[in-house]
N, C-alpha and C positions, 0 to 999 in steps of 0.2 A: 333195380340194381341190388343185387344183393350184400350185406353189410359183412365185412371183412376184416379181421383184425390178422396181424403179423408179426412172427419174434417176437408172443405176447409167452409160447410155452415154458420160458423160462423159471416165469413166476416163482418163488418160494413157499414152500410149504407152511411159513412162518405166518406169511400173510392172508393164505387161504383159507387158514384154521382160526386166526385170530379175525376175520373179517365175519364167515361165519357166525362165533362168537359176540362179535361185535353186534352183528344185526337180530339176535338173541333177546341180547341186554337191552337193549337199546328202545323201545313200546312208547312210542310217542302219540299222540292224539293232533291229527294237522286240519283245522279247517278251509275251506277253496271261497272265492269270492268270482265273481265274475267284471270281466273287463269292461271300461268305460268309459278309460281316458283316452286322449289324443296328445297331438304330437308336432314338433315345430320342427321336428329334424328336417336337415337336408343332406341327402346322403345319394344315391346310387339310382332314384325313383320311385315309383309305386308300384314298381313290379309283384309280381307273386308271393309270398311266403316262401320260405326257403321250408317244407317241409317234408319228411320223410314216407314210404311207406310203412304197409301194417308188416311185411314181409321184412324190411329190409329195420324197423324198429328191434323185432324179434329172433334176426338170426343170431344175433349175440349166445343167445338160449339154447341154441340150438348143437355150437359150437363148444359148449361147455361154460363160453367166458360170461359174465355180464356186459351188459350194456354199456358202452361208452356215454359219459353223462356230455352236455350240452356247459358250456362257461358265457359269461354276459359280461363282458368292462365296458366298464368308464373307465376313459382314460382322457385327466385335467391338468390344464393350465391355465397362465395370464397373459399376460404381453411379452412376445418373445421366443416363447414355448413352442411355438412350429415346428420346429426341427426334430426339437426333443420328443415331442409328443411323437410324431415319426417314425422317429428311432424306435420308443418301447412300442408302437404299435408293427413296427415289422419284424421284433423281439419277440413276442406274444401272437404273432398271427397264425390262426389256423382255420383253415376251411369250415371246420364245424361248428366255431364259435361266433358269436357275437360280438360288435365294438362300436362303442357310440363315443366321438372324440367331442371335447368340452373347450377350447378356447374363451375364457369368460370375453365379459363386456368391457374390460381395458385393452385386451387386447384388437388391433384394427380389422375392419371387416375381409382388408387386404391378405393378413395373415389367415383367416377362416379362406378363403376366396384358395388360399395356395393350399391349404392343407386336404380342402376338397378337391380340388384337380388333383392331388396326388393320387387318389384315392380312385379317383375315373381313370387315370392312366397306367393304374397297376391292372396288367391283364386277370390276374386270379381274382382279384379285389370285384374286377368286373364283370367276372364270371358268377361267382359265387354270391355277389349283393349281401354281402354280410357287414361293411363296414357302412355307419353314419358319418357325419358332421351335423351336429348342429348351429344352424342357421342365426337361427333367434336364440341371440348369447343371455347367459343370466351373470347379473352383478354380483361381484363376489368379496365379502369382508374377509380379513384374513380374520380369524378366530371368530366369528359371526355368526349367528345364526342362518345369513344367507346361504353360506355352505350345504348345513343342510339341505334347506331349501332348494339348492342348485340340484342336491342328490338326489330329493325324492324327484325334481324333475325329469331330472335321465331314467332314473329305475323308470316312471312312467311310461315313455319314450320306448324302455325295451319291452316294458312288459306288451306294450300296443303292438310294435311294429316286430317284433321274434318270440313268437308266442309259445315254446316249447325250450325254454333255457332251465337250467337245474339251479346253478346257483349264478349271484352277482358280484365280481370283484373290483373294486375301486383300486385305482394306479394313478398316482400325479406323476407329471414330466419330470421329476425325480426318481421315482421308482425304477426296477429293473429286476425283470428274471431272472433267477439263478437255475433254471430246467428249462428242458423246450417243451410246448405244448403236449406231446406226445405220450412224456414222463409223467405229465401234471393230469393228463384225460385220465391215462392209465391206471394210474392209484386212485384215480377220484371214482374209476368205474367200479370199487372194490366197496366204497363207503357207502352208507345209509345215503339217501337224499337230504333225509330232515335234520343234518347236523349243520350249526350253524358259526362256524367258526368265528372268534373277536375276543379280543382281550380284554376280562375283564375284573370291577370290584366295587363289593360297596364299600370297603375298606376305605374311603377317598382323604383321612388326611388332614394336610393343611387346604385340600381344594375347599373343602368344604365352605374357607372363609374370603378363597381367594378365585373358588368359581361359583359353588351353590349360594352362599348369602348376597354377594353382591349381586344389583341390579344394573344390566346394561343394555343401551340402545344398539342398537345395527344404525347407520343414515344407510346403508344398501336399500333396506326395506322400506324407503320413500324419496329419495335420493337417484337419481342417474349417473352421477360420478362416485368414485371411488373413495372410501376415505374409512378411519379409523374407526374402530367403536370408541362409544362414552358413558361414563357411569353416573348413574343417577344417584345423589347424596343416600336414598332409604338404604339400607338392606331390609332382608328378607327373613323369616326364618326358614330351618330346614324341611320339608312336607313328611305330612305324618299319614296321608292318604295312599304313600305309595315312598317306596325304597330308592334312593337315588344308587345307579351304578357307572362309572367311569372306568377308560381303559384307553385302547388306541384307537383311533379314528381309522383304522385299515381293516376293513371286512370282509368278511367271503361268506353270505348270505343266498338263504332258501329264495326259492322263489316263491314258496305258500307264504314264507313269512313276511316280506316284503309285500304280497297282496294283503296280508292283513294291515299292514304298515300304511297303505294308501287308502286300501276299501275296509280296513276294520268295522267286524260286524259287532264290535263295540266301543266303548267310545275311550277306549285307554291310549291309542294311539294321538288322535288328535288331542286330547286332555295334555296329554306329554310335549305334544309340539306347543303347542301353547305355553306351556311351562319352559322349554327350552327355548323359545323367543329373547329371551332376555338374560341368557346364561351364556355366560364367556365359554366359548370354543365346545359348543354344544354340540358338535358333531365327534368330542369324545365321549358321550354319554347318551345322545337319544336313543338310538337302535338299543343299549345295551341296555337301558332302561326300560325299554318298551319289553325287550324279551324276558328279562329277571324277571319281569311283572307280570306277567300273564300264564296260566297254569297249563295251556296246551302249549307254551315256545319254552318255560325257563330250563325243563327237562332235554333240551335239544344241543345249549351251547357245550363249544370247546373251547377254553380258554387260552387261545394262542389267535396271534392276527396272523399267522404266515408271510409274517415277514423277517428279515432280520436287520436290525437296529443296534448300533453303538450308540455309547451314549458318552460325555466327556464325563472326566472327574475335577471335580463334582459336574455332577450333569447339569445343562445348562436345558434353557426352554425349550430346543429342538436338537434333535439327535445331532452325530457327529456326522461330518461329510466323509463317509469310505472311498475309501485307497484300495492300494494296492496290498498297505499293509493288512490290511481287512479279511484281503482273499479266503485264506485258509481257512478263518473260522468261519466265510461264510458258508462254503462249501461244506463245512463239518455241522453247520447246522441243520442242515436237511431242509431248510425252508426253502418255498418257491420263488420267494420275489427278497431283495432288499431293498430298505429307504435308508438313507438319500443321498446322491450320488449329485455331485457339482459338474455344470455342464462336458460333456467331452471327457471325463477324467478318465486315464490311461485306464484303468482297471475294469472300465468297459469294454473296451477292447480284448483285455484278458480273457472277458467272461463270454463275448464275441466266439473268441477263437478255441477255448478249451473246455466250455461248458457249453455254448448254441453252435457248435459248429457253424455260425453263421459269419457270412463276410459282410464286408463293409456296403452301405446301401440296399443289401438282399434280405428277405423273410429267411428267417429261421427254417430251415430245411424240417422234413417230417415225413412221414411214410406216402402222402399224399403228391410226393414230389418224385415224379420218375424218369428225370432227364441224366444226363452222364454227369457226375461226379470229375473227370477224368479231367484234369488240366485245371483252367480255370473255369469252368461253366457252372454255369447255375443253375441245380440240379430242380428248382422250381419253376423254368420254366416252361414244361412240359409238367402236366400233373393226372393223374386219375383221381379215383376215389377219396371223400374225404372222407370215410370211415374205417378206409387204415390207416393205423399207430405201428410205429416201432420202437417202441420203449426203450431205453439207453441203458445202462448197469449204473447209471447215476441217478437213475429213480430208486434206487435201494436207499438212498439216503433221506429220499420222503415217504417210504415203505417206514422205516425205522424210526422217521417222527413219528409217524401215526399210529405206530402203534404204540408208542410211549404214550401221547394223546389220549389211546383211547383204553391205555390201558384200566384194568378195572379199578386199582388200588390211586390212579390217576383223574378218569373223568367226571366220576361224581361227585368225589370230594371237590373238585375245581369250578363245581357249577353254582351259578350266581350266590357265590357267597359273599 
């Protein structure tokens, strides 16, 4: 099958030549590790590898464009989150990506049980064997170090079971796209692979005395049921062996660097997970941590989570729940996904209807979808090729983050400082 892209000629000359550029500057050193973990998922079988040919990897090349890159989520929740989780996985769904959904261990095995059938009775979903469930849930603290924990297990999970993904993007049953897959492949086929998007800073603050010195336990990490973290009376001092960095806990990560993350061929990764055992909500800080600190990743980051977030005034410990009143400046921000969105909230539907053309209970339409538009039908269900894209004139708007991003006077001043 040869690999096909459409309505990609539009392109701007803005992005051609700064992409270019971009891949110029940009002389990163990535090392590879090989695979050797396993895997609890339960998902769609053990079927085949979803993989590609040498013909149908390289006609990108051929055609002028680059290569359409490969996306990998997680997408999580707790008890309850079924629905939700759902929703942004029929929001985000696209034939050429990856999705491994996370139901923690509060939630019942009842809720996993529904959210996998959903998943068998989506005909594309069943075609394509791209989406997971996992089976065997992991417990989860809310600011914990189990989080982590929960995350390098999934990354595990995809790196096993979709052995050709570029990068990995974390989505909780809050989150929600602001582009359809199509927009987001598209721009991302323009970028470096080895850029590691995450917000970050050593700049940390008051954290310093109200997440780095203090010492806290997880019960997740010996514990079967649920419950808070606690603090042990010591503190700690700050470590002088390595730079502490904090940011957002929303990443859109390599996939070299997340094999060093697991298989590091040294031992900075696991030294850091060790150290973030016992640090309050250390899933803002380990990855960013791990990457500031090591000389072939700190050259790699962009300091943005691609998301977008309100925050109250004064901000309070978790962002603000977006509305409707939200809309416009999400849309004006050119990011691809925002957090956090209260169950149902009208503004979903907004974003439903004016940003995914998509309707109520259907995947987000995409070039891969070639049934009638006409009436009410669902233009996905009839589908060809999933390596064509039709890219929307609302990817200009993440054309034009990116290149703020990446611009020059922009990306290296912003890297792990």
């Amino acid at each position: 099958m040869k690999r096909v892209h459409i309505d990609r000629i539009w392109l701007t000359p803005l992005i051609v030549v700064t992409s270019f550029s971009i891949i110029l500057l940009i002389t990163v050193t990535i090392g590879h590790g090989k695979s050797s973990s396993t895997t609890d998922a339960v998902g769609l079988g053990d079927g085949p590898k979803l993989k590609e040919s040498v013909l149908e990897r390289n006609i990108g090349g051929e055609l002028g464009l680059p290569e359409l890159p490969r996306l990998a989520y997680l997408i999580f929740g707790t008890r309850g989150d079924g629905p939700r989780i759902r929703r942004v996985l029929q929001a985000v769904y696209h034939p050429r990506n990856y999705y491994l959904l996370h139901l923690d261990l509060e939630a019942s095995d009842g809720e996993r049980l529904e959210l996998a059938k959903y998943v068998k009775s989506e005909p594309v979903m069943r075609q394509f064997r791209n989406v997971m469930v996992v089976g065997n849930a992991d417990l989860v603290t809310y600011r914990g170090p189990t989080v982590i924990a929960s995350t390098l297990h999934s990354i595990a999970v995809l790196l096993k079971r979709a052995k050709d993904w570029d990068w990995f993007i974390n989505l909780s049953a809050s989150d929600y796209p602001l582009l359809p897959q199509d927009d987001i492949l598209h721009i991302f086929s323009y970028l470096p692979r080895e850029l590691n998007f995450l917000e970050h800073t050593s700049s940390i603050g008051w954290k310093e005395f109200q997440r780095a010195r203090p010492i806290i336990i997880d019960p997740g990490l010996y514990h079967s049921k649920k419950s808070g973290v606690f603090w042990a009376k010591e503190r700690r001092a700050v470590p002088f062996s390595f730079k502490i960095f904090m940011g957002s806990e929303w990443v859109t990560l390599t996939r070299s660097f997340l094999e060093f993350c697991l298989w590091g061929w040294d031992n900075l990764p696991r030294t850091l997970l060790m150290y973030y055992t016992n640090f309050l909500s250390s899933s803002e800080g380990y990855f960013h941590t791990v990457v500031c600190n090591h000389k072939d990743y700190q050259n790699t980051t962009v300091n943005h989570d691609l998301h977008y977030v309100a925050w109250d005034k004064p901000p309070k410990q978790n962002p603000a729940n977006l509305t409707l009143e939200n809309f416009d400046d999400m849309v004006q921000s050119g990011a691809p996904f925002a957090h956090e969105f209260a169950k149902d909230d009208p503004v979903l539907n907004k974003i439903d209807k004016d940003l995914l053309k998509r309707s109520d209970g259907r995947l987000t339409p995409g070039g891969w979808c070639t049934g009638s538009t006409s009436g009410n039908n669902d233009p996905c269900v009839f589908y060809g090729s999933k390596d064509i894209v039709k890219p929307t004139l609302n990817s200009k708007r993440l054309e034009k983050l990116m290149v703020k991003l990446l611009d020059s006077e922009n990306f290296r001043s912003k890297q792990c400082k």
